[in-house]
N, C-alpha and C positions, 0 to 999 in steps of 0.2 A: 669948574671945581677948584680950589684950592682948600690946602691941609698945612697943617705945620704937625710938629708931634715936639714933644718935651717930656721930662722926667720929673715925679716930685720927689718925696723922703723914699720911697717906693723903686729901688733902681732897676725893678725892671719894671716899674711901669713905664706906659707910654698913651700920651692923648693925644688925637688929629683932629682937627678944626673940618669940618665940612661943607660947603656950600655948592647948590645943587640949582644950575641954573633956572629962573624963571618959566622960559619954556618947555623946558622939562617936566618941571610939577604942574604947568598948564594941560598938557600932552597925558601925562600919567592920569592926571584929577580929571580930564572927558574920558578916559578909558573906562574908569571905573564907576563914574556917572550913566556912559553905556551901559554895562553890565547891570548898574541898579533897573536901569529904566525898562530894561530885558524883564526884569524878575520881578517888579515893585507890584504890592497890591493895594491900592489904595482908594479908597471909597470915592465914585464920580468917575471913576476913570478903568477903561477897560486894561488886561496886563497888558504890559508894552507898550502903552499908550502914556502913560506918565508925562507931561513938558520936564523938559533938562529943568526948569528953573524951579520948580516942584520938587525936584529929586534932590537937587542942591539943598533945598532949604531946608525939605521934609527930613533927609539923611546926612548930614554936615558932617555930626563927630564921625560917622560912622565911614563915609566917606573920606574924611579927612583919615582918619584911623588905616585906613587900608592904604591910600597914596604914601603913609609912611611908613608903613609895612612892607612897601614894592622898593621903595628907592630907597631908605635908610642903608641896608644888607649892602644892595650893590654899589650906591657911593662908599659906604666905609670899604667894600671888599677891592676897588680899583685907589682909594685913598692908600692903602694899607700897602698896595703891592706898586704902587707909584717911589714910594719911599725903601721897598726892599723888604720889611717887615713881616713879622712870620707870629702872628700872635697864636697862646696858646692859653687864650682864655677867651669867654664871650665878652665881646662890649658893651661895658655900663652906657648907654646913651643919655647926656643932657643938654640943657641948655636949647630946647630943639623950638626952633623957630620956624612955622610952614603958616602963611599968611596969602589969597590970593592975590594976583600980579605981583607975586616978591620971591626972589630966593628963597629956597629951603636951606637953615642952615641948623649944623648940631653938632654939638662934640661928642664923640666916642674914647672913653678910656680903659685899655686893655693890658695885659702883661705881655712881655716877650721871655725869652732864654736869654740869660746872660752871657756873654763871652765867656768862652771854657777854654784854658788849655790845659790840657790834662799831662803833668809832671810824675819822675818819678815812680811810674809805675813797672816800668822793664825790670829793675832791680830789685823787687820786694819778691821776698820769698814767703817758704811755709813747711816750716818742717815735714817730714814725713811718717804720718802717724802710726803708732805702734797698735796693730788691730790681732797680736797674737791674744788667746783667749784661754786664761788657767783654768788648772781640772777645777779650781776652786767656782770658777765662776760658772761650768759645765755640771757641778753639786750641784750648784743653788737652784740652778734652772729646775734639775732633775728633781728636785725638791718643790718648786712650781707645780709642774705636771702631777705630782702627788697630790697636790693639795687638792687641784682641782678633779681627781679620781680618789677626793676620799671618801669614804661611809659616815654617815652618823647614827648611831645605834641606842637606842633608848635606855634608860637606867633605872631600876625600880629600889624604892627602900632606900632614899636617903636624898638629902636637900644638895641645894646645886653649891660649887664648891669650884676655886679656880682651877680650867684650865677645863672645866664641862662647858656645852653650849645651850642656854635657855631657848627652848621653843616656845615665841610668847606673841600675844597681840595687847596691842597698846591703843591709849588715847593720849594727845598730849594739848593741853588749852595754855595760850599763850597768855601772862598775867597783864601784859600790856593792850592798852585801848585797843579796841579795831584786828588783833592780832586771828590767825584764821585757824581753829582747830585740828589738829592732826589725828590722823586715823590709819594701824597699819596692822595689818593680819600678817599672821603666819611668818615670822621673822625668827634669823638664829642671833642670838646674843653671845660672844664671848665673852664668858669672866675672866675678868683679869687681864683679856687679850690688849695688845698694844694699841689697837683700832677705839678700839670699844670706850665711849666716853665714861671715865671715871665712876660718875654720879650712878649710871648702871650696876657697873660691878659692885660698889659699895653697898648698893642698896637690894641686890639681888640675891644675894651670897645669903644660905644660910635658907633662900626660901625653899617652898616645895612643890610640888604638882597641883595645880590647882588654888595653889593661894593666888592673893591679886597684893599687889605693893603698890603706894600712893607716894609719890618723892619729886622736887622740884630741882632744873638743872637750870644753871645760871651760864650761859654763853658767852665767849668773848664775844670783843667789836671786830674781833678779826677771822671767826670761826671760816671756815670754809665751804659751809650753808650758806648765800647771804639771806635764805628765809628763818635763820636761825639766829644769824650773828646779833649780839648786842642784847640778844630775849633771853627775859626767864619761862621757862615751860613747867608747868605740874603735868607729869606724867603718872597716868595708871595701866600700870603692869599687870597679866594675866599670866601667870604661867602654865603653860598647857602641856607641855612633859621636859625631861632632862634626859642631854643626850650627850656621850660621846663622841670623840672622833678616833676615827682608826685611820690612818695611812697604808698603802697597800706598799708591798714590797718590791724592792729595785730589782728585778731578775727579768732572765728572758719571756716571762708570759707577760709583764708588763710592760716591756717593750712593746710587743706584738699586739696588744689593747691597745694602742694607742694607733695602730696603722700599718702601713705597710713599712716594717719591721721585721727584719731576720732575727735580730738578734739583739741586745743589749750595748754592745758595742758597736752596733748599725746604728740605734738612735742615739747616741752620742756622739758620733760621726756628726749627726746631721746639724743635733745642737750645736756643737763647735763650729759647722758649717755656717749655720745662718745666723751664728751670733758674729763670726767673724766681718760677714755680710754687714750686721748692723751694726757693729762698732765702725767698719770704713767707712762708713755713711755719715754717721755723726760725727767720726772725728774731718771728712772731707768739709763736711758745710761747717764745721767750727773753723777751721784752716780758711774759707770761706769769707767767715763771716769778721774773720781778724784781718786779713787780707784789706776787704773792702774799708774794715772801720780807718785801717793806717793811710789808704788813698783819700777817704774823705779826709783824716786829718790832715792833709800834705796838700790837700786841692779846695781853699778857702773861695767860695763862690756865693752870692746872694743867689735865691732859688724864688719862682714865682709864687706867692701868697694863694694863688688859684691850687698851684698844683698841691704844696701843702694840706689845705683845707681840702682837697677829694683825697689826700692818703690819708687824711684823720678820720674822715668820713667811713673810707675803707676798711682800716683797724677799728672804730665803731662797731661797725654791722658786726665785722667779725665778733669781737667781743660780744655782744646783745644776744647774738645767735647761739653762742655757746652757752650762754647762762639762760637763754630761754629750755636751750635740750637741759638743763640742769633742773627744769622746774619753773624757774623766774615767770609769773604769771606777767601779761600786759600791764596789769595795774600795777604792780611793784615797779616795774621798768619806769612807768611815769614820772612816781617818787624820785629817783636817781637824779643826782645835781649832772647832767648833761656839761653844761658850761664848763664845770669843773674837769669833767670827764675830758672832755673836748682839750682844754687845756693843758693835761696831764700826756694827752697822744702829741704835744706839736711837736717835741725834742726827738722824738722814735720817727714822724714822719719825716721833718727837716733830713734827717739823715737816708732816710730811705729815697726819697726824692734825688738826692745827693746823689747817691750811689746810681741811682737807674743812669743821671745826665750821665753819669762818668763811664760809665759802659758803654755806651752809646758812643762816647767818643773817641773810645778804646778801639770798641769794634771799625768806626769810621777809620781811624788812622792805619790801622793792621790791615784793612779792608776785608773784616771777618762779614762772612754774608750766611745767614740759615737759608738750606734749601726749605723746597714745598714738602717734600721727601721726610726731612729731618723735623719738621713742625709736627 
C-alpha cells in the first residue's frame, strides 16, 4: 500500500493515493467468487455447483462491485490513520483502477479540521443583565390574560363600526393562474384592530347582519402568509352577527379564575416571577450569543465545506418544517428556489460551524468534561 495526501484551493482538503496489492485483490476477488458459487442459480447447473470460471464470467461487475466494496473502506481507513489523519467527511473515491493480476489502485479525497488555536477568549466579558421587571410591564401582561378571558356579546340594531368584532365566513379566489381557493367559517374580524388587514376594515364598516361584501386585497411580496404574499384575492364576506368585546375586571375573583390564586397580589407575584425567569433567559443567551460572535471574530479559521453544507441542511429542515406547520403545502415547497435558499443559510452556518470548533477547544484546553449524569 502506498498513499501520499495533498491540499488543493480547499485547505482542509486532503487526498491519498491508494494502492492495494495484487494478492490481496486476488484473495478478496476468490472470497467472493465462493460466496456467489454458494448461492448462484443458474440454468444447467444444480446450486452450488456453478464452475469458478462461470461465476467470473456470468457475475464480473457484480463481483468486481463488491471486491471494491471490501477493500476500498479498509485501505483508505489504514491509508488515513498511517498519515495521522482524522477526516470528518466521507470520501469522494476516484480515479479507481481493479483490473485482474494488477494492483487495485484509487484516490480518496476527504476533508479534515484545520489547526485551531483558540486566542483571547479568558478575557472577554458580558455584562450582567438587568432582568428587574416594571409594574409597567406586570399591566401589560395583566392585560394579556384579560384578553384571553374576554366575552364577546352580540349587538343588535345597527351596522358594525370600529372597535366591534365581525362574525363572518368568507371565500377568497386568488386572481392569479393556478392560485388555490380559500374557504373559512366562523371567524372574528376586528375593525379597525392593528392585526386586521386594512382592506377588511375599510370594507366592512358600515355593513350589517346578514349582508355579504365582495372586495379585492392586494398583498405585499413580503406579507407574512407566503400563500398570500405577492396575490391579489377577491374575497366574499358573510356577515353572520356583530359582537362586542367586554374585558373582565382586575380584582381578586379574577385572580382566583385563572388558578390557584389567593389573591390579586398572589398572581402578580407570580407574573413578575416568571417574567423575571424569562427576561434572564434571554438576556443570558443574548450575552451568549455576543460572546461567541467576538471569539469567532478574534479566531479566523477555514472550516470544512462538508460540515457547512450539513449546517445549511440543518437550518433548512428547520425552516421547511416551520412553514409546513404554517400551512405550506408540499407542492408550494417545490416552487421555492432551494439554491437560493441554500445560499442565503452559508454565512449563518459558516459561523455556527465556527463556534461549535471553538468550544470544543475551549472545553479540550480547561479540560471541561460533561458527565452521563449531566447529559
Amino acid at each position: 500500500m502506498s498513499t501520499d495526501s495533498s491540499t488543493d484551493h480547499n485547505p482542509c482538503a486532503r487526498e491519498v493515493s491508494v494502492e492495494v496489492p495484487a494478492e490481496v485483490v486476488a484473495k478478496e476477488t476468490e472470497s467472493v467468487v465462493q460466496n456467489y458459487q454458494k448461492l448462484a442459480r443458474l440454468p444447467g447447473f444444480r446450486k452450488g455447483k456453478v464452475p469458478p470460471t462461470v461465476v467470473r464470467t456470468r457475475f464480473a461487475n457484480d463481483i468486481r462491485g463488491e471486491v471494491v466494496e471490501r477493500l476500498v473502506p479498509r485501505y483508505f481507513r489504514e491509508a488515513v490513520e498511517k498519515q495521522k489523519l482524522e477526516p470528518v467527511s466521507q470520501p469522494q473515491v476516484t480515479d479507481l483502477h481493479i483490473k485482474e493480476g494488477e494492483p487495485m489502485r484509487f484516490k480518496a479525497t476527504f476533508e479534515v479540521l484545520p489547526p485551531i488555536q483558540v486566542t483571547g477568549y479568558q478575557e472577554l466579558r458580558a455584562e450582567k443583565p438587568d432582568t428587574n421587571i416594571t409594574e409597567e410591564e406586570v399591566t401589560a401582561e395583566m392585560n394579556n390574560l384579560r384578553e384571553r378571558r374576554a366575552v364577546f356579546t352580540p349587538v343588535e340594531g345597527r351596522t358594525l363600526a370600529d372597535s366591534d368584532f365581525a362574525d363572518v365566513s368568507f371565500s377568497g379566489t386568488p386572481k392569479e393562474e393556478g392560485g388555490k381557493p380559500i374557504r373559512v367559517d366562523d371567524v372574528l374580524v376586528h375593525i379597525g384592530g392593528p392585526d386586521t388587514v386594512k382592506e377588511f376594515s375599510e370594507n366592512l364598516r358600515g355593513a350589517g347582519t346578514g349582508e355579504t361584501r365582495t372586495f379585492d386585497v392586494a398583498y405585499p411580496a413580503d406579507f407574512n402568509d407566503p400563500r398570500l404574499a405577492g396575490k391579489t384575492v377577491e374575497y366574499k364576506v358573510e356577515i353572520k352577527s356583530i359582537k362586542q368585546k367586554s374585558l373582565p375586571e382586575v380584582n381578586d375573583d379574577f385572580a382566583r379564575s385563572l388558578g390557584d390564586f389567593e389573591n390579586l397580589e398572589t398572581l402578580k407575584q407570580r407574573i413578575r416571577e416568571g417574567m423575571e425567569a424569562e427576561k434572564k433567559h434571554h438576556a443570558e443567551h443574548e450575552a451568549k450569543e455576543k460572546l461567541m460572535d467576538e471569539l469567532v471574530r478574534r479566531n479566523e479559521f477555514p472550516v470544512p465545506e462538508s460540515m457547512v453544507d450539513h449546517q445549511i441542511d440543518l437550518r433548512l429542515e428547520r425552516g421547511l418544517r416551520a412553514l409546513a406547520a404554517q400551512g405550506l403545502s408540499a407542492e408550494q415547497m417545490k416552487k421555492m428556489d432551494l439554491p437560493r435558499l441554500h445560499a442565503g443559510q452559508r454565512e449563518a452556518a459558516v459561523k455556527e460551524v465556527k463556534a461549535s470548533l471553538i468550544l470544543e477547544k475551549i472545553a479540550e484546553a480547561e479540560k471541561i468534561e460533561v458527565s452521563d449524569d449531566e447529559i
